[in-house]
C-alpha positions as CSV (number, residue, x, y, z in Angstrom):
1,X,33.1,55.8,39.8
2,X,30.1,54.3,41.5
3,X,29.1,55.1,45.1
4,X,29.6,51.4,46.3
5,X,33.3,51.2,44.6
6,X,34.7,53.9,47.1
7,X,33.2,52.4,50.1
8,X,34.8,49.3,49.4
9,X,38.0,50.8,48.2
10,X,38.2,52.3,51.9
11,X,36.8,49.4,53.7
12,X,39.9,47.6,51.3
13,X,42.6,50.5,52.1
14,X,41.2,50.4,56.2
15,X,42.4,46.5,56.4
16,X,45.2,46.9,55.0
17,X,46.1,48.9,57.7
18,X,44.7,46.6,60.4
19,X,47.0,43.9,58.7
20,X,50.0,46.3,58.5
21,X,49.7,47.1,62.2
22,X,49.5,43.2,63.1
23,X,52.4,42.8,61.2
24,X,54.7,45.5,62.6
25,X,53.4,44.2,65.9
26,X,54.3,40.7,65.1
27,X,57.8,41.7,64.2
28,X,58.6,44.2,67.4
29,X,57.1,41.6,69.2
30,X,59.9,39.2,67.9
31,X,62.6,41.5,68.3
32,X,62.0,42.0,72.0
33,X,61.3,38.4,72.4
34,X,64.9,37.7,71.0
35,X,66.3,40.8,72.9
36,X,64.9,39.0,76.5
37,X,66.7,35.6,74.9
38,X,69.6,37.3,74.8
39,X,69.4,39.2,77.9
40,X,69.1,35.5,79.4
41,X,71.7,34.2,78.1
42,X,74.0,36.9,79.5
43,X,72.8,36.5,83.0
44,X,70.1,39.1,83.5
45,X,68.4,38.2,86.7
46,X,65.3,40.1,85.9
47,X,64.5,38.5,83.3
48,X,65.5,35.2,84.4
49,X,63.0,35.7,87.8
50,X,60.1,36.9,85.8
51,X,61.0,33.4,83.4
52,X,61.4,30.8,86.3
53,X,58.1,32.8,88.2
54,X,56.4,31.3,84.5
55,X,57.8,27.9,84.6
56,X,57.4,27.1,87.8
57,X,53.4,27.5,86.9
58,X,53.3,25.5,83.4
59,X,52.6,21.7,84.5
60,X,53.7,20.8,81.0
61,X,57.0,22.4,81.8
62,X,57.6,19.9,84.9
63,X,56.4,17.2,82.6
64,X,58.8,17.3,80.0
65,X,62.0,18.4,82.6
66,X,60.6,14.6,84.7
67,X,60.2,12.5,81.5
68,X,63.9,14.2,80.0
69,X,61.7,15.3,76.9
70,X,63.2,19.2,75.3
71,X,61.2,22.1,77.5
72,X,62.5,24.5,75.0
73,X,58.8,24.9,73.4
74,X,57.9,26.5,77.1
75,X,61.1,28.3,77.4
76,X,59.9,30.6,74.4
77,X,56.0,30.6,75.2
78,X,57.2,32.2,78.6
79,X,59.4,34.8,77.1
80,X,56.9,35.1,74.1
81,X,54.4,36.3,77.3
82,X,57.1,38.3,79.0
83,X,58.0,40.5,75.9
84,X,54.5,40.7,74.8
85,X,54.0,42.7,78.4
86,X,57.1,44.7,78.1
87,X,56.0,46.0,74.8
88,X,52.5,47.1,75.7
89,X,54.5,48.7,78.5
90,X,56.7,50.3,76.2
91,X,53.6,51.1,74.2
92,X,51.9,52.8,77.3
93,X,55.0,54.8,78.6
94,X,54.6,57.0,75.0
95,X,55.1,60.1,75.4
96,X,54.4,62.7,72.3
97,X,56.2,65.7,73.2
């Protein structure tokens, strides 16, 4: 095997872990996003503070709620943004022992 071939075989096997990562990121990421939905839609006031907190900033959001258009698009960007900072907190909280 040739010098070169092994560097690229790690540089290769290296981002396919970067893209792994992403992925299972991607998916957690999704699961707590649906796990706030749901949370929601039980009545959890947390998360419903943190949610109107996010709307109540978007301009969009009060554009499409004046002209009767569908906010939903917003809805899920905010608690796209709230479960993205509950899981780097649940990231950060990890303890090893």
């Amino acid at each position: 095997m040739k010098p070169y071939a092994d560097y690229y075989s790690q540089l290769d096997s290296a981002n396919q872990r970067e893209v792994d990562w992403q992925t299972g990121y991607e998916i957690a990421l999704d699961e707590v996003a649906a796990e706030i939905d749901n949370d929601l839609k039980q009545g959890d006031q947390t998360h419903y503070h943190e949610l109107t907190e996010m709307l109540c900033d978007n301009d969009n959001f009060w554009l499409a709620i004046g002209s009767g258009a569908s906010y939903e698009s917003y809805r899920q960007e905010a608690i796209k943004k709230i479960a993205e900072r509950e899981l780097n907190a649940r990231m950060n909280d990890y303890d090893q022992d």
